[in-house]
N, C-alpha and C positions, 0 to 999 in steps of 0.2 A: 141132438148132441147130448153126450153123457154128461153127469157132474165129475169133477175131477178129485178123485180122492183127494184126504187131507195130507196124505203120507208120502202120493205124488205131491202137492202141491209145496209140503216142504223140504223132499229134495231138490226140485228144481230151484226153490227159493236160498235153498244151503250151497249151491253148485256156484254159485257168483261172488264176485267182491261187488257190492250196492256200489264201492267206490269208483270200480272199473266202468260202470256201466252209466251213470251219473258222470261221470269223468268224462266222456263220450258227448255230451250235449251242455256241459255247464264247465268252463276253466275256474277248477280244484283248487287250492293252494294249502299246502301243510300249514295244520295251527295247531300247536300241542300234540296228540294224539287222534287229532280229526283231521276234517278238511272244511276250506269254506271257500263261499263262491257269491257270486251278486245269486241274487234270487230268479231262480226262468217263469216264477207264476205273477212276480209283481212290479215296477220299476223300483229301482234301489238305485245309490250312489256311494252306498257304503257294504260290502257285503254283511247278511246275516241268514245265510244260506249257510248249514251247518251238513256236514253228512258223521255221524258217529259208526266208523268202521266195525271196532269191535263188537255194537250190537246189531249192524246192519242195518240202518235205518237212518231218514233224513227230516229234519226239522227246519221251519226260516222261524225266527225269532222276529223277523219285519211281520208276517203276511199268518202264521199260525200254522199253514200248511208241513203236515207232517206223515211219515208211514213207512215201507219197506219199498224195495227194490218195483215191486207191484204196483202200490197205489202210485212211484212216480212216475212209471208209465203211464199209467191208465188219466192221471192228470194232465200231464204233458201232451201227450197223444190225443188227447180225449176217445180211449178204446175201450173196451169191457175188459173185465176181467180175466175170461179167457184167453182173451187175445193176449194181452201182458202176458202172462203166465206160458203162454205157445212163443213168446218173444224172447223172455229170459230164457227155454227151454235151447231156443235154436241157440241164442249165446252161450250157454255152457257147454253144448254136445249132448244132451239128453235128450234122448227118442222120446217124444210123446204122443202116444198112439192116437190112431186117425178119428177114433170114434167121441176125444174131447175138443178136438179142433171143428172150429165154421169154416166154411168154405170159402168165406172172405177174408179170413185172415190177412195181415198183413205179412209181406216178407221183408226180411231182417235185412235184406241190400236195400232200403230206403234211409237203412245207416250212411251208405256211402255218399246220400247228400249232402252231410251235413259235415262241418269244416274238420272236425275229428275224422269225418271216416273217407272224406280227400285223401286227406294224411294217410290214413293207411292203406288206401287201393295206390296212392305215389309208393310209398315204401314196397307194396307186392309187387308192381310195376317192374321195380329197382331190383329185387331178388331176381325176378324173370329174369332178366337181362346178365345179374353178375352169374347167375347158375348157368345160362348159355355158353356166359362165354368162357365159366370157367370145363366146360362137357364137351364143346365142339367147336372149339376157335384154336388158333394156332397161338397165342394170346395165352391164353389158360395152362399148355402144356407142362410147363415148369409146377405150377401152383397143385394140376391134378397130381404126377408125379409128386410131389411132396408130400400129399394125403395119401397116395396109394403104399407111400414107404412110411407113414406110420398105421400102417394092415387095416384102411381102408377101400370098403369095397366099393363099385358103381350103387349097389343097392343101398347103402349106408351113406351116401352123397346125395344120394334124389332122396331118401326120407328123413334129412335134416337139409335139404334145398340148401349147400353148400354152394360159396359162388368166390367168381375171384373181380376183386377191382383193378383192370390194367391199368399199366402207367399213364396210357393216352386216356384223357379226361373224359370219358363220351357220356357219361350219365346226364349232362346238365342236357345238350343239344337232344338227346333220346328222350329223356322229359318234355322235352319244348314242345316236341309235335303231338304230346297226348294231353297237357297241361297249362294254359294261356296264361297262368297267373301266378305274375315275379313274388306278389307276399307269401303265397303257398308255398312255392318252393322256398324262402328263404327261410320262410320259419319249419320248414320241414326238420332241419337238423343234417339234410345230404349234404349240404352247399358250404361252405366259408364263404363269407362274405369280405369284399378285398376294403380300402378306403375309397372306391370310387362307385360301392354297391354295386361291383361285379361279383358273379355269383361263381366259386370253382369247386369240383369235386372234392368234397371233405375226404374220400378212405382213394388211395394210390397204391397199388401194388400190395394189395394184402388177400391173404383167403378171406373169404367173407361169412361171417356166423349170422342168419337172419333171426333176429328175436321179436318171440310173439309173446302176445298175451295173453291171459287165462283161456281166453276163447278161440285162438289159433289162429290170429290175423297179425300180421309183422305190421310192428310199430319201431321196430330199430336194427341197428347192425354193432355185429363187434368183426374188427378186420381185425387179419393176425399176418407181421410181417412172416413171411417166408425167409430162411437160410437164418447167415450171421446177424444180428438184431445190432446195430450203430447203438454208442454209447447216449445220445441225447436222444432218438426215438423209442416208445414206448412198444414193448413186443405185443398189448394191444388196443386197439382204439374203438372207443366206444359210442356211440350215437350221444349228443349231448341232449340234455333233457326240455327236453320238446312239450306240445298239451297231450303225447299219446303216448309220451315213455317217461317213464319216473324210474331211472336206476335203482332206488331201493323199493321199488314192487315188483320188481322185475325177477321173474327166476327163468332160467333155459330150461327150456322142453316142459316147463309146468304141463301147458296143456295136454300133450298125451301123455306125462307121469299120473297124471289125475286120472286120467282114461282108465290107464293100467293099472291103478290101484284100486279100482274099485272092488275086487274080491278080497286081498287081504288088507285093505285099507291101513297100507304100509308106503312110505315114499324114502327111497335114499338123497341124502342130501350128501354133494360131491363139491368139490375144489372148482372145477376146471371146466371148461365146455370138452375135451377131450376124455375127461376121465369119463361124463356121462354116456358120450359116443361109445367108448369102449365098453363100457357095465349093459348100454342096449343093442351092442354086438353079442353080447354073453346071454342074451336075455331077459337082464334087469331091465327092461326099457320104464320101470317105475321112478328115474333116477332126475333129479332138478340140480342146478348149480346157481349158486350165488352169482354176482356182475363182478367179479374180478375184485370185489373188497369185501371186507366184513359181513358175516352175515347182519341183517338188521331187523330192528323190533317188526317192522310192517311186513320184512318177509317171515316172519316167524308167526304171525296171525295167520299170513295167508293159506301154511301149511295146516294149521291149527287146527283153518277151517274145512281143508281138503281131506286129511285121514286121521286116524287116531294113533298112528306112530310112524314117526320120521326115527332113522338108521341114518345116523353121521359118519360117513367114510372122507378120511381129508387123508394128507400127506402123512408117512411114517416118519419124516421126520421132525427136527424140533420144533421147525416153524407149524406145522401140520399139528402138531402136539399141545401147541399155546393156542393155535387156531378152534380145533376141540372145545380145549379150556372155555373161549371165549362165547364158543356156541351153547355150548352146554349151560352155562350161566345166563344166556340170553334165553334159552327156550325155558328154566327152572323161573325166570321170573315175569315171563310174558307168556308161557304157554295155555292155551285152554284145560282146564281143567278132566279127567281123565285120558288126557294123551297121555301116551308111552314114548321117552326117549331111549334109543339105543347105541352103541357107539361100536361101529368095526373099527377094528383096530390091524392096519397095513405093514410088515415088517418094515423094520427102518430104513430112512433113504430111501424108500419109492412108491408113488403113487398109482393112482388105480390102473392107469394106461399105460405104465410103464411094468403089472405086474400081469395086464393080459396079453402083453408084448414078449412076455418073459416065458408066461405060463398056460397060454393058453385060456378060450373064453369059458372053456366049460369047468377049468380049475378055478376061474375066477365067482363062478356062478357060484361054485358048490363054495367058495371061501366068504363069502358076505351071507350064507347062513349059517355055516358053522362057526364063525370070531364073533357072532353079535355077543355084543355083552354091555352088561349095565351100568350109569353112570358111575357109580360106587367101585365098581372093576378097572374105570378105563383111572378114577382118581385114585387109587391108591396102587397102581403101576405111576403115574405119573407123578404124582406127592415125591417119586425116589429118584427123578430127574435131576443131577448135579449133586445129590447126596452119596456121600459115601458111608454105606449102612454097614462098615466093618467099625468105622467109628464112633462110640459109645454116646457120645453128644447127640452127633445127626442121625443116628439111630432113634434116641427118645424125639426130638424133633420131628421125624415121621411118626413115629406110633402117634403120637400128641395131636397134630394135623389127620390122620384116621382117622381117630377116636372122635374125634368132631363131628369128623364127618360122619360115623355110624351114628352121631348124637341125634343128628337130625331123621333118623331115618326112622317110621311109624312102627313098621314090624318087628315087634322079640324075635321072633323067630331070625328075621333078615340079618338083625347085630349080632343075633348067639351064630349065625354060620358062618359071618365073618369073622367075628373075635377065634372060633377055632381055626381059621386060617391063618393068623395073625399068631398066634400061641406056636402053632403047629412050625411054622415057616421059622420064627425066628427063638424057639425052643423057650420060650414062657410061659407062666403060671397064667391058663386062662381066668380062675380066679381075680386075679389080679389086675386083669386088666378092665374084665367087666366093673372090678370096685372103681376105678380110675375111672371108667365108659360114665357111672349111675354117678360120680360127680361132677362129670364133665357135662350132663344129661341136666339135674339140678339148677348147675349155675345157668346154663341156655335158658333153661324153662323160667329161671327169675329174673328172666332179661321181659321188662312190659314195652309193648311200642309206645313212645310219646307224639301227643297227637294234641293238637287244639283242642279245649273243650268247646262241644257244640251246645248252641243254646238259642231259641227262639228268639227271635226278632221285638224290641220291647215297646216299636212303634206303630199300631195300626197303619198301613199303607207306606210301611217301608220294608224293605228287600235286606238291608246292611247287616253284614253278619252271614250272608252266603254269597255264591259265587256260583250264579245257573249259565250249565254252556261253555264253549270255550272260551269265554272271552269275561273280561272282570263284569262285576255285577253293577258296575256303571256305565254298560253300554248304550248306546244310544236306541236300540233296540227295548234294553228292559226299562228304560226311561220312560219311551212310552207307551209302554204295558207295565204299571209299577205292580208288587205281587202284595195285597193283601196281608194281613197276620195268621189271619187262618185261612188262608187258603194255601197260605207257604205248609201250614200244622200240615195241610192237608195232602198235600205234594208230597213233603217229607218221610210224612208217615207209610205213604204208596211205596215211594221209592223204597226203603227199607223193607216192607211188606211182600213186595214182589220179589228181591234178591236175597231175603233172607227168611228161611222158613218158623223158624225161632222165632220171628219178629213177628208172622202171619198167624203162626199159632198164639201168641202171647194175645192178639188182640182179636182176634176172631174168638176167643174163649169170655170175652169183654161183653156180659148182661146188657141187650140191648145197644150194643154200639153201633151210632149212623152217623154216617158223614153229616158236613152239615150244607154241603151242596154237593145239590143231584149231582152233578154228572161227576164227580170224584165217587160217592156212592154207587153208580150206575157202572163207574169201569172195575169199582170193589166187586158187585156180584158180579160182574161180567168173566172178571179176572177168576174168580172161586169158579165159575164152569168151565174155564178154561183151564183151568190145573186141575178138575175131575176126570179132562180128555184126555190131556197131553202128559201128565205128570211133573214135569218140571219146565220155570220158567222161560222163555225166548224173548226178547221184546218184539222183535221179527214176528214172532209166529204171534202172539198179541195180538197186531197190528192186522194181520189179516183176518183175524179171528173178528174183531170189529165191524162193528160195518158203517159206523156212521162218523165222519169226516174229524168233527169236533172232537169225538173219543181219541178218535190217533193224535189227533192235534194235539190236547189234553193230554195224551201217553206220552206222548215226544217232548212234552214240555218237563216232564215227570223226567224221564230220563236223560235228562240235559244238563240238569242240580246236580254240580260238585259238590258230592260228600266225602265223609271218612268213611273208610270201608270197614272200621272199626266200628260196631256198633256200639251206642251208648243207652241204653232202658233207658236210664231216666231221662233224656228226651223223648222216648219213644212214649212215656206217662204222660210228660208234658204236652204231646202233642193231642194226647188223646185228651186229657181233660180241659182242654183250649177248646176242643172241637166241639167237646159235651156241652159246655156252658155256653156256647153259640145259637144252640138250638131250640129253639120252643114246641111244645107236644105240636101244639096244631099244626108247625113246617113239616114235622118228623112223618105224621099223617097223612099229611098231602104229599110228598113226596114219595112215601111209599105206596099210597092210589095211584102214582103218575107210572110208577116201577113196574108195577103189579100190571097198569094197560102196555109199558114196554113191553116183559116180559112174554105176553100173551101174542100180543102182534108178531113177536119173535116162535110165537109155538112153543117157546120152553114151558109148558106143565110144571115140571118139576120145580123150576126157581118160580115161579106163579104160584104155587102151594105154600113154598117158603116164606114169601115174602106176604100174603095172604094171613099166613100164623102169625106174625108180627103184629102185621095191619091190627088183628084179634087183641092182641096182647095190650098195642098202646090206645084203642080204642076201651077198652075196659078200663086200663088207667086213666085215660081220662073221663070217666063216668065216675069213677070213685074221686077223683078231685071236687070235680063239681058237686060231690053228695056231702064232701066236706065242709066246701065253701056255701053250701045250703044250712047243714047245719051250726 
């Protein structure tokens, strides 16, 4: 069996939410911008089972145990490596070729053992049945009829597995004969539970929308009534949130928009489950929709982590127009860093479905590449919403509100093409406005963020004064792992060192500086070969780069310390010269002997040489002490 490249190894590991798949064998619960859960390696009664989304990786705070998407298989499971990695692979939909698989590998259906993935062989079960009978039942005719008159095809219904729920109840008794167990079904989320723990079909006489998950297994439904919609029913109903559906991680058709996007790694983000239907009748089949509200911060990671530019296509009109607004601002403050936002922009009054309804799919194809345009485009059409710019007031009112807005924007060149559109359009001294731009530029730039000042801890063996993890720094957890004074120096200084390269370079330029325990030391050089490979940091990709338990533990613990993202030097000095005065030659010594047999076990040469010229350096200094204190 082959070794698996590093570049396979961190696509398949990039193609997952750690949260989705962990979510799957451990009940999740939102806490801040994580999730936590009881621990699956140790007994607990209080969770401190942590998984942090954004960097893709899980830590317990009880038990130590920590790593990527990887090692919690491989823990859990007790499998190798490759097998993990052939397991994630089959979850996300990436081929991976036969020559790095064993032949014993496990298959990914011994999910369906486990109480998560009941739930969702129940839910596929449940599609089966509403797409029958919405395709070949006398039952369905109405509902098919209803999709076929908004220019839906047969083939466009079996590849979004379209179903209808009759009025007659039949899912519970259809269940019964494949399903023996009343608490599965009730907490499935299909059933309303009555006051006598009778269980009745939660969706009645709706089309049925099957939603899946990153990995294309239906974990929910959204039923949409057909015809006149009654004034107290909602036009649509959505599965309530279950252990295998979370409304705000949820996007439609994510999983083959990810498929699709993988050559321009571009995704349309649409309003509607119909507007996406119709954009991958035209083609776009790259197109995901929000759950019927707001887009939300965890869907905006999700995308984050899928391509490098999401195209917002909503409603042309007002509501559609604030909706934007609100997206655009959600992805400016939660997106990953070199994503691209773009915004098509729909004439007014109608949306996507109603403009391939109008115009055909191949007008509509060629229209979401020629309207892209940039946020900067879609706000200063929209800045002129309710203004009347013949009025000399709300005329400067808009320019004032632009001008802000190019304030923020990096490029001269970006603000000098707009300020000539701005001149040009409403017959102005470009001059003039760029002077008004460079003080409106000014005053932004002498705006500083306020922020706690950070500062070390002033008592050996107390923690007070940070906040490691999601949860306060007096949890019962760090109670009883309390952190050191230097070894918090020593966390601290990781953490900044790994996320900030100014931070890395400041102390790496640092004459003889060493941790003052090994294994903070051991993930420093480890971490310095790892950013020779890969270029820039991952915790993720860290973590696999590791090989030994404690380091990820160690790393996980590292990344779990609520800081300011503001950096502050003079702690960064602090922590370093806390760290110096900790250590005595002869540790520094022996510890770099201990590095130097790591290093070699591991076959790095290169860091064996490194750390070898060290060894040289403070052995000679201490020869020269000793010839001091002789004489």
């Amino acid at each position: 069996m082959a070794r698996i490249p590093s570049e396979v190894i961190d696509r398949i590991r990039d193609s997952v939410d750690i949260s989705d798949v962990i979510g799957h064998y451990v009940q999740l619960h939102q806490s801040g911008k994580g999730f936590v859960g009881l621990c699956p390696f140790h007994e607990e009664q209080t969770p401190s089972f942590s998984v942090n989304e954004q960097k893709q990786f899980f830590y317990c705070f009880g038990c130590g145990r920590g790593g990527n998407v990887f090692q919690f298989l491989m823990e859990l499971k007790h499998i190798p490596f490759t097998e993990a990695v052939a397991e994630v692979a089959q979850l996300a939909n990436v081929d991976l070729p036969s020559q790095y698989l064993n032949n014993g590998d496990r298959s990914i259906h011994q999910e369906n053992n486990t109480p998560n993935g009941k739930l969702m062989v129940m839910h596929e079960e449940a599609a089966k049945l509403y797409h029958h009978i919405l395709m070949n039942t006398p039952a369905g005719a109405q509902a098919l009829k209803y999709l076929k008159g908004r220019g839906m095809t047969d083939e466009l219904i079996n590849d979004f597995n379209l179903g209808f729920a009759p009025e007659q109840r039949i899912l519970k008794p259809f269940l019964e004969q494949k399903i023996n167990d009343y608490q599965l079904l009730r907490k499935s989320g299909l059933f309303v539970e009555d006051n006598n723990g009778g269980l009745h079909d939660r969706f009645v006489d709706r089309v049925m929308f099957p939603l899946r998950n990153q990995n294309g297994r239906v974990i929910g439904f959204s039923g949409r009534v057909i015809g006149k919609v009654p004034a107290d029913t909602p036009k649509y109903l959505n599965s309530p949130e279950t252990p295998i559906f979370n409304k705000r991680r949820t996007l439609f058709n994510f999983d083959i928009a990810r498929k699709e996007a993988r050559g321009t790694s571009k995704i349309y983000l649409f309003e509607g489950f119909m507007d996406v239907i119709s954009a991958y009748s035209a083609g776009a089949k790259n197109g995901v929709a929000s759950m019927g509200t707001s887009l939300t911060e965890e869907q905006v990671g999700i995308l984050g982590r899928a391509v490098r530019q999401v195209d917002i296509c909503y409603d042309g009109d007002s509501a559609g127009q604030n909706a934007i607004d609100r997206a655009v601002t959600l992805f400016r403050d939660h997106q990953p860093q070199g994503m691209q936002l773009r915004v098509v922009q729909l004439p007014a009054g109608i949306d996507p479905d109603e403009y391939v309804q109008q115009n055909g799919a191949d007008k509509f194809a060629k229209y979401l590449v020629d309207q892209e345009e940039t946020p900067v485009d879609f706000y200063l059409r929209f800045y002129r919403l309710n203004k009347n710019l013949n009025n000399q007031t709300e005329l400067i009112s808009y320019l004032e509100q632009s001008l802000k807005l190019l304030a923020t924007l990096s490029s001269s060149l970006e603000q000098d093409m707009y300020l000539t559109q701005l001149a040009k359009e409403f017959d102005l001294d470009k001059a003039t406005l760029k002077s008004q731009l460079q003080d409106i530029s000014r005053r932004l730039g002498g705006r500083k963020r306020h922020s706690q000042p950070a500062s070390l801890p002033q008592n050996e063996g107390s923690s007070s004064g940070f906040s490691v993890g999601p949860g306060p720094a007096s949890s019962p957890a760090l109670q009883r792992n309390p952190i050191k004074r230097t070894e918090l120096a020593e966390q601290l200084l990781l953490r900044y060192m790994f996320h900030d390269q100014e931070v890395w370079d400041h102390v790496a330029a640092i004459n003889d500086f060493h941790f003052a325990h090994e294994r903070y030391q051991t993930l420093y050089l480890l971490a310095e070969s790892y950013f020779s490979e890969h270029g820039e940091y991952s915790a993720a990709g860290l973590m696999d780069y590791l090989k030994e338990d404690s380091l990820r533990s160690t790393l996980g613990q590292i990344e779990q310390l609520n800081v300011d993202d503001v950096v502050n030097m003079q702690l960064i000095d602090d922590c370093v010269q806390l760290i110096q005065e900790q250590i005595p030659l002869s540790q520094k010594i022996k510890e770099l002997q201990s590095q130097i047999r790591e290093a070699s076990s591991l076959n790095n040469s290169e860091l064996a040489t490194q750390l070898t010229m060290k060894l040289i350096k403070l052995l000679k200094k201490q020869q020269e002490l000793k010839a001091e204190e002789t004489n």
